[in-house]
N, C-alpha and C positions, 0 to 999 in steps of 0.2 A: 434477435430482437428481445430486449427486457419484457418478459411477459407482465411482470410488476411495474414499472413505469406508467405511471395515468398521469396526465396532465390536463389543465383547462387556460383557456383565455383569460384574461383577464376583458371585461368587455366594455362596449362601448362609450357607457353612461361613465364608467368610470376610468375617462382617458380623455383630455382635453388637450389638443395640438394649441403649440405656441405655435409665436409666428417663426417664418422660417420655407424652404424650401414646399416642403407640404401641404403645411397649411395653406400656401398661395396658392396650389394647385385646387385646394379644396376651394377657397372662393373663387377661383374660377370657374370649377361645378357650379356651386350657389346660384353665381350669379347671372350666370354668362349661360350655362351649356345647359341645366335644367330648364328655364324659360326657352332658351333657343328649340333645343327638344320638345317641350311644350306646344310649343309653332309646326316642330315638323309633323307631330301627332298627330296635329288638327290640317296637317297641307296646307299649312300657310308659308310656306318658306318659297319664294319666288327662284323657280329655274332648278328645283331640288327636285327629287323623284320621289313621288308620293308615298304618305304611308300609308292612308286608308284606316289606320289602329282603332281609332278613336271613333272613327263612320261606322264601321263595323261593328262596334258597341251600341252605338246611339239607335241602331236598324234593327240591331237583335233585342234591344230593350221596346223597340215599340215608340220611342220618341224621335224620330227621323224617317223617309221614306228611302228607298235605294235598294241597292243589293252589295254581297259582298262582296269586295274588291280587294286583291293583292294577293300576297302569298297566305300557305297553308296555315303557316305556323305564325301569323302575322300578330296573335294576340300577346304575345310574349315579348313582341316590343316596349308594349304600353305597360306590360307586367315591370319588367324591368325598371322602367324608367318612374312605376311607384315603388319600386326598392328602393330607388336612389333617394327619391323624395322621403322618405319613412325614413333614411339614415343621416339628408340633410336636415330635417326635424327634429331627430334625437340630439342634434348639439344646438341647432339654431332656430328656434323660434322664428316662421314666417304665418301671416295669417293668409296672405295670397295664393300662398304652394299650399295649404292646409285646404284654399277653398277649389284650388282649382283639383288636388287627390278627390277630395268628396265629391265634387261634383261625376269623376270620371267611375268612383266607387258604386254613385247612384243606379246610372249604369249597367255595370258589371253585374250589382245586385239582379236590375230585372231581367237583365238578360238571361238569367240563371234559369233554368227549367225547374220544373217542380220535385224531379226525383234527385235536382243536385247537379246536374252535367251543365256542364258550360265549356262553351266552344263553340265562337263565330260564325267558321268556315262550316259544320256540318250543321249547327242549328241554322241558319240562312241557304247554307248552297245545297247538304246532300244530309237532309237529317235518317235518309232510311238507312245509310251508309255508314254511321257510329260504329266504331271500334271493329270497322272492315278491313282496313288498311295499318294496321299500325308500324310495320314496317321503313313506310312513308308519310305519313302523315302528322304525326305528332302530338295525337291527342293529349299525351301526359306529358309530353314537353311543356306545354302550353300551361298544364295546371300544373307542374312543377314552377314554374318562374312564376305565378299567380301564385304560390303556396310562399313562396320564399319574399313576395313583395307583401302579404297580408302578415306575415308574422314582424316583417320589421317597420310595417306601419300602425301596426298595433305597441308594441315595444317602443315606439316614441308617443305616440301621442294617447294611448290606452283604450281607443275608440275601436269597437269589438266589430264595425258589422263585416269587414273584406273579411277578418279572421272567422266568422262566421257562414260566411259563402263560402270560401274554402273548406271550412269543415267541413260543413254539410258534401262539398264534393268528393274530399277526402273519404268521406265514410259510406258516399254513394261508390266509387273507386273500388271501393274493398269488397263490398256486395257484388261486384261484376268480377274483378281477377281474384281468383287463391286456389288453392290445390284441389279445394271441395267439391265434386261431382257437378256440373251443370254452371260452372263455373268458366272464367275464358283461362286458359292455362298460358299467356302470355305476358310482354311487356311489352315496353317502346322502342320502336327504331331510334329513338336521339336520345340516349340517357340525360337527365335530370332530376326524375319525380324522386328517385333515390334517395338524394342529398337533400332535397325538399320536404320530404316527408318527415327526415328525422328531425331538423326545422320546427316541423308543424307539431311534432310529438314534444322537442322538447319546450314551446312555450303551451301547451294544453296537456301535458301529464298524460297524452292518453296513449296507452302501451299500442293498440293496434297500427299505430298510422307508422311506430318503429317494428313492428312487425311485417305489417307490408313492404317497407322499404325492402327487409331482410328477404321477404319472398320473392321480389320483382329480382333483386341479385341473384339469388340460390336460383330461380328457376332458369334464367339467362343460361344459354347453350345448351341446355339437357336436349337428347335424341328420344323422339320425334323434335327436329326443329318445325317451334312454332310459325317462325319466318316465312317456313316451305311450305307445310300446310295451311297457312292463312292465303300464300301468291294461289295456290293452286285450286282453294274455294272459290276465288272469286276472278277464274278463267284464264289464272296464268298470265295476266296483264298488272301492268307497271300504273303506277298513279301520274308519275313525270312523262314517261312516253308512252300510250297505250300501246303501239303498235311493236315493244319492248318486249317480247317472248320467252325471255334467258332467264334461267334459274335464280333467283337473287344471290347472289356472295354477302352471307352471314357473317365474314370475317369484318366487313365494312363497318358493320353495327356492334362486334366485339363479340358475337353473339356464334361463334363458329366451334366453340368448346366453352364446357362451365367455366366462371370466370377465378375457379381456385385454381384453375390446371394452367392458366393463361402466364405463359412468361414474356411476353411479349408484346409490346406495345402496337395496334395493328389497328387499320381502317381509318376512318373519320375522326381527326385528331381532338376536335372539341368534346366529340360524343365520348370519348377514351377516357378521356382525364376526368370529364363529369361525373362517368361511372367509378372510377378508379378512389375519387373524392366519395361517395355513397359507398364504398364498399371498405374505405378507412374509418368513417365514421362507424359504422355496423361492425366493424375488427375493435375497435376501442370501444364502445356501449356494451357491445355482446361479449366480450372478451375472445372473440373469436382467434386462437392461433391461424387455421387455415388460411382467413381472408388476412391477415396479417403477413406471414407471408407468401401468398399472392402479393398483396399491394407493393412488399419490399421488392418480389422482382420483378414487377412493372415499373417500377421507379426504377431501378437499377439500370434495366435496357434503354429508360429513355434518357438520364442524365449523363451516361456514358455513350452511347450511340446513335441518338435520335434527337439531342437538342441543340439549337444554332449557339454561337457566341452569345449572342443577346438575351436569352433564353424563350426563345421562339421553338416550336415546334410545328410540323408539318410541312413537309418537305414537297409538295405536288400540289396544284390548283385541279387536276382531275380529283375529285372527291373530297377534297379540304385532309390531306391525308398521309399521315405516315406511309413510307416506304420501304427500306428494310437499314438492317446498320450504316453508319456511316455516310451515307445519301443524303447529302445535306447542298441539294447546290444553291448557289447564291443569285444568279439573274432568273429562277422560274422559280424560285421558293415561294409558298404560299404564306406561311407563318401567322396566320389572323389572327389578330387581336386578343378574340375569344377564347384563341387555345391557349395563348399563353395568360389569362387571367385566370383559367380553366389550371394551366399545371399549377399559376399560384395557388390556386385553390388544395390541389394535392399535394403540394408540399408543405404549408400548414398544417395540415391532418395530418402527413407524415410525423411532423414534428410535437404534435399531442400524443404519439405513439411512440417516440420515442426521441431524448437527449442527443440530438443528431444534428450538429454544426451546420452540416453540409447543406440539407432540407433548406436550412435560412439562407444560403450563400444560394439556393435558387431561385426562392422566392425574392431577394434582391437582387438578382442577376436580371429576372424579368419584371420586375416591379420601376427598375430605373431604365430599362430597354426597349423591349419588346412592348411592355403594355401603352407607356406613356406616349413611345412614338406613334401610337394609333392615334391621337389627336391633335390639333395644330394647338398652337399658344394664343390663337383665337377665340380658340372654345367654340366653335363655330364650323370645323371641316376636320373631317376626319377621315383615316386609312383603314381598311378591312385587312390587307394585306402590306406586312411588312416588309421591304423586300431586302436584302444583301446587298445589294448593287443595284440601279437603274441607268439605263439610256431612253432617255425620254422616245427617243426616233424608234427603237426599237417596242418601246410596252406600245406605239401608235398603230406598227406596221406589219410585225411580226406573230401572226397570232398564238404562239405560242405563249407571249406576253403580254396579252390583251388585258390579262389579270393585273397587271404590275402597274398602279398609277405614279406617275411621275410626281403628281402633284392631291392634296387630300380633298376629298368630295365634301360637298355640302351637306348629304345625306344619300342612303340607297335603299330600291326597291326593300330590299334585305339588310333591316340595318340591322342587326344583332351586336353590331358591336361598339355603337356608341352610348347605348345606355348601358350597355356589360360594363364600360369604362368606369362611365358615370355613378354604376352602382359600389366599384369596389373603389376609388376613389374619397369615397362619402363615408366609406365604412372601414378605410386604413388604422382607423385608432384602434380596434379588435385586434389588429395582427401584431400588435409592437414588443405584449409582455405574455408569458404565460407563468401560469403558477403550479409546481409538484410539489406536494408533503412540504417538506423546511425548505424548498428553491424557490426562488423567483428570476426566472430567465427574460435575458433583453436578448429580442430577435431583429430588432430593427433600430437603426438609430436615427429619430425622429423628435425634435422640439416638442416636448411634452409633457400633461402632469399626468401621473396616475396614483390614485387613491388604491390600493391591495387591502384587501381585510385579512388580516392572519390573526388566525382562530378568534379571540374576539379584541384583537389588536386591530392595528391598521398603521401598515406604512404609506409614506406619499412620498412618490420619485418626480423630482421637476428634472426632465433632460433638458439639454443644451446642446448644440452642435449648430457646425455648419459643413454637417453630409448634404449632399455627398461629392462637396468642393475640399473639402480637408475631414482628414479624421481626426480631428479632438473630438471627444466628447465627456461632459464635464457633469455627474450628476448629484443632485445633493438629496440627502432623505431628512424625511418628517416623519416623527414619533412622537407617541405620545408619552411612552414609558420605552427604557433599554430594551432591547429585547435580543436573542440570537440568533437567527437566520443568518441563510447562503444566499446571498446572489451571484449570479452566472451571467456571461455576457457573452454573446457572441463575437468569435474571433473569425473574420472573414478569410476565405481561404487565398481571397487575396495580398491578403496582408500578409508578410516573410517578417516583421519584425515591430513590436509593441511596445509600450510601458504602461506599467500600471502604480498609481500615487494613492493614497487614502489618508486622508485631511494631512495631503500634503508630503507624507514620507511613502517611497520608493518602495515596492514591496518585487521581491522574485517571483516573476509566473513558472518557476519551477516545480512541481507538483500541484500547479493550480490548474493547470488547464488540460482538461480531455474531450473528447470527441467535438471541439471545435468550440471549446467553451472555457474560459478562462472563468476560476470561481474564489470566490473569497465569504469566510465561515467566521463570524466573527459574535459577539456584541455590539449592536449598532444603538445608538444615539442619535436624539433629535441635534439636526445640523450636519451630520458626518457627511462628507465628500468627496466622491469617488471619480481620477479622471485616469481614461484611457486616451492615448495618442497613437494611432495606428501609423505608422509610415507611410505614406503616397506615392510612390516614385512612379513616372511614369513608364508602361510596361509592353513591350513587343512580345507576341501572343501564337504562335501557330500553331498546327489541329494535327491530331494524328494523322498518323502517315498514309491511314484509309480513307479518309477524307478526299479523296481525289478533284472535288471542286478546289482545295486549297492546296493542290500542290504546289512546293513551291512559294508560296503565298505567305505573307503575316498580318497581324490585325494588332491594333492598338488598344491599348487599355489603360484607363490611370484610376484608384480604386475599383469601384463599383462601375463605371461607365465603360460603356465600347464609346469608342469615336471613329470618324469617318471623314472622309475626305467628300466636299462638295466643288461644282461646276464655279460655283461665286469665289472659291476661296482660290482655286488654281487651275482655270482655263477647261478647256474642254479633252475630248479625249482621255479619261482618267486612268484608264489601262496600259496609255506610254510612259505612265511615271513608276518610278520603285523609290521607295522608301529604305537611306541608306543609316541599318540597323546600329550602328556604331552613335549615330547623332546623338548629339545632348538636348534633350526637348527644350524651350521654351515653353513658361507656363504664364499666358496673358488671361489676366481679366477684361470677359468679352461681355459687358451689362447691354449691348444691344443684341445678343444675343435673348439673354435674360438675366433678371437679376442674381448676381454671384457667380454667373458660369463664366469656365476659364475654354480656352484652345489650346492645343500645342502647336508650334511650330517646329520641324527640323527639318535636315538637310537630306535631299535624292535625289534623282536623276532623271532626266526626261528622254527617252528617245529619240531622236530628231526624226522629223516628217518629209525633210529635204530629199531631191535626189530621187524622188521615186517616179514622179512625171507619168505616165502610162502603166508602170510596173504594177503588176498584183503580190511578185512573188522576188526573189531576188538571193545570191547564196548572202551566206550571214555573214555583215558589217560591223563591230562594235563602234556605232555615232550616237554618243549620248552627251546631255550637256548637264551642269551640275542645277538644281533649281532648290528653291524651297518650300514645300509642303507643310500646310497647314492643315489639321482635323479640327473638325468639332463635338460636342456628346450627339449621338447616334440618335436620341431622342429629338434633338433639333434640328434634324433631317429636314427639307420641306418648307419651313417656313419663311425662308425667299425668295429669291425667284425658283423658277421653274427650272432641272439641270439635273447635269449626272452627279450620280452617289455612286460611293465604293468604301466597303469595308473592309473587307481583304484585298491586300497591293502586292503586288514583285518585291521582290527585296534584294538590295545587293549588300 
């Protein structure tokens, strides 16, 4: 890794989505899924499963009567969903969303105790019990999502007081953990406060709260584990099941060796990636080599060994959790939402740390797959679990698959993962450009303008495209004066073949493009016009050969999108057909699908179902008849009727 390479975001305020594929997704937050949320907060969504969030605030402030209700970690719902609100804020002015934040901020304020702690579940249910459990409980999970929703609702609207209840928590935080005698020598079972803290450090300048962050990492897995001595103080009982006696497994929490020795992606897929995300921010602040690479070969094992086609991660619904290489099955994969907004999250910070194509080719892998398919095009029902494949009959009856909904929920006891959506949804214009020394890199191609300040210049990029239905993309820059700069653009790894034009003439990407980045160094001028054309072909896809769910098997892909075969598009049963790899796809525009989305159609094979009468078993027939197979983008799973899904098919 370039110990020299720094890079930053370009941010929020200055990045405005055109319309276009994204944008539409973002008023559909707006409009639709913030207010709906809103409702679930408060338990107003008829036949949905309560949150409680909001009750639980109003009981601990003193203006409501009740007790607490729901799960532990249940404040960090309503956390979240003021993240989202602080980043639909920052572009779009509402006074409704503004009134109903403050209103829930008010709140949150009295709820706060006097020395700074805040936290529902033990101020209401078990206040002698503070920072007894942290294994299980999640006290700093809770004020890590609080810490991350006060600093981007301060950042849009300039209004100090959440970012001020958070401090005060933050700096009560720091008086309870650090290495100092009399102090608690722990962290948290669910990483977050991590990546939150250095958040919280870098909109208030204040060194300790990136200090903490750094300590909560560094002390993670030193012997004595904190983990075993905290089960053991308080009688060797579990918080989920008391009558649970068994030593904890550290590995779950990531917490089973320090996290520089860690090669290996292990336990509770969400809690991994969170920390993985706080430990690349602390490698690139601190200049840390060690945690630098650490973080390279955590990423390493997972984008090589541990992530689905879609780029879903978490292979098991026992523990939300990674398994070991290759163990990727497709009917009991867990893949939740939140892990993969989570590895978003880490492959971004990868790519602040280093010029690294690939990083983006994940963060788009799961940005148009795995994360989006967690919500319907409702904006209204959403999935926690993504699955590879479903049989509706089977997620009913088989309880191995209890997990696996066929169809997307209204909301859940544990919703974690519809304002996870919501939040990074609202806040995509951050991830599009970054800026090093003379580059300016496009990681994403997205309808957009961006203002860049270089040095006391300023360029403005207006993108254009219609990603990710075709790859043109066409951009034009604004200057004020000539100036020389590189810009870099990512080259997807999907992509085998490109062009590149600048105001119009052809230029060779022969010594332009490295580690997945086509670059051009020039003199630029106000008006110049830069378009790349990527090639699309539609693309048959299979998985290494240790893959053993896919053996045998292929998956489809045309740019950036997985696609899937649905119940509505060719009958039932979707395991007798094979997809015959030779076909020429058809590429139809399906607008009831959604706006601009294409299907492929080609030619396979069905198995025939005849002849078998009484039969379970039978010696082997070849009786297949020829059919035609239609997919759609993997992200459109769900949204009609109720049916099976298949992403990997037979192939002949």
């Amino acid at each position: 890794m370039d110990t020299l390479f720094q890079s930053y975001p370009v941010g929020l305020k200055d990045v405005e989505l055109k319309e276009g594929f994204w944008e539409e997704y973002g008023r559909l937050v707006r409009e639709v899924v913030i207010p709906y949320q809103w409702e679930a907060l408060n338990d107003r969504i008829p036949e949905a499963e309560k949150s409680y969030a909001i009750h639980n605030f109003k009981v601990a402030a003193g203006v409501a009567e009740g007790e607490f209700n729901g799960l532990v970690f249940q404040d960090s719902d309503l956390a979240k969903w003021l993240e989202a609100v602080g980043y639909s804020l920052s572009c779009n002015p509402d006074p409704q969303l503004e009134e109903w934040a403050d209103e829930v901020i008010e709140y949150i304020e009295k709820a706060q105790q006097k020395d700074g702690y805040l936290n529902t579940f033990f101020t209401l249910k078990r206040p002698e019990e503070k920072w007894s459990n942290l294994l299980e409980c999640h006290e700093l999970y809770c004020a890590g999502h609080m810490m991350e929703a006060a600093v981007a609702y301060y950042n849009a609207t300039g209004k100090r007081k959440l970012l001020d209840v958070m401090c005060r928590f933050a700096d009560y935080i720091d008086e309870v953990f650090g290495e100092e005698e009399g102090k608690l020598h722990g962290y948290d079972g669910h990483e977050e406060i991590e990546l939150a803290l250095v958040k919280l450090y870098k909109a208030t300048g204040e060194e300790k709260y990136l200090n903490l962050s750094r300590y909560f990492i560094d002390e993670r897995g030193k012997e004595p584990s904190f983990f075993i001595e905290e089960w053991e103080k308080r009688g060797k009982t579990a918080f989920w099941n008391p009558s649970d006696h068994n030593k904890p497994d550290t590995s779950y929490n990531q917490a089973h060796i320090p996290v520089r020795e860690q090669t290996e992606a292990i336990g509770h897929a969400v809690r991994a990636v969170y920390l993985y995300s706080g430990m690349a921010d602390i490698a690139a602040l601190k200049k840390d080599e060690g945690l630098k690479k650490a973080c390279k070969a955590l990423w390493n094992n997972i984008v090589t060994r541990q992530m689905y086609i879609t780029g879903g991660i978490g292979s098991t619904h026992i523990g939300e959790a990674f398994t070991f290489d290759y163990d990727l099955p497709n009917d009991t994969v867990y893949q939740e939402t939140c892990a993969s907004i989570g590895l978003f999250f880490f492959a971004h910070r990868m790519l602040l740390m280093e010029a690294e194509g690939s990083c983006g080719d994940v963060m788009e892998r799961a940005l148009y797959n795995s994360i989006i398919s967690g919500m319907g095009f409702d904006g209204k029902s959403f999935f926690y679990v993504n699955p590879m494949e479903v049989w509706p009959e089977a997620s009913e009856k088989n309880p191995d698959r209890k997990h696996v909904m066929p169809v997307r929920q209204k909301w859940y006891g544990c919703a974690c993962c519809p304002p996870n959506l919501a939040r990074l949804l609202l806040s995509l214009r951050q991830y599009i450009y970054t800026c090093s020394g003379n580059t300016l890199y496009t990681h994403l191609y997205i309808p957009s303008k961006a203002e860049v300040a270089v040095g006391e210049n300023k360029i403005t990029l207006e993108q254009n495209t219609g990603y990710p239905w075709d790859g043109g993309i066409r951009i034009k820059l604004g200057l004020e004066k000539e100036m020389e700069h590189t810009l870099s653009f990512r080259i997807p790894g999907w992509c085998r073949s490109f062009s590149l034009l600048v105001n119009g003439e052809a230029l060779s990407c022969e010594g332009r493009t490295e580690k997945g980045f086509v670059s051009v160094s020039r003199p630029w001028k106000d008006g110049d016009e830069i378009v790349i054309q990527m090639d699309m072909p539609v693309e048959i896809i299979q998985s290494h050969p240790e893959v053993r769910a896919n053996a045998g098997k292929v998956a489809i892909m045309r740019g950036p999108l997985v696609y899937c075969l649905e119940e509505e598009d060719n009958g039932t049963n979707l395991s007798a057909l094979s997809i015959n790899t030779d076909t020429d796809f058809q590429v139809t525009a399906e607008a009831s699908l959604m706006k601009g989305a294409v299907s492929l159609t080609g030619k396979g094979f069905r198995t025939k179902e005849t002849g078998w009468e009484n039969s379970l078993y039978q010696p082997y027939r070849k009786e297949e008849e020829e059919t035609e197979i239609k997919a759609i983008p993997y992200f459109l799973w769900g949204n009609r009727k109720k049916g099976e899904m298949l992403v990997w098919m037979n192939h002949k």
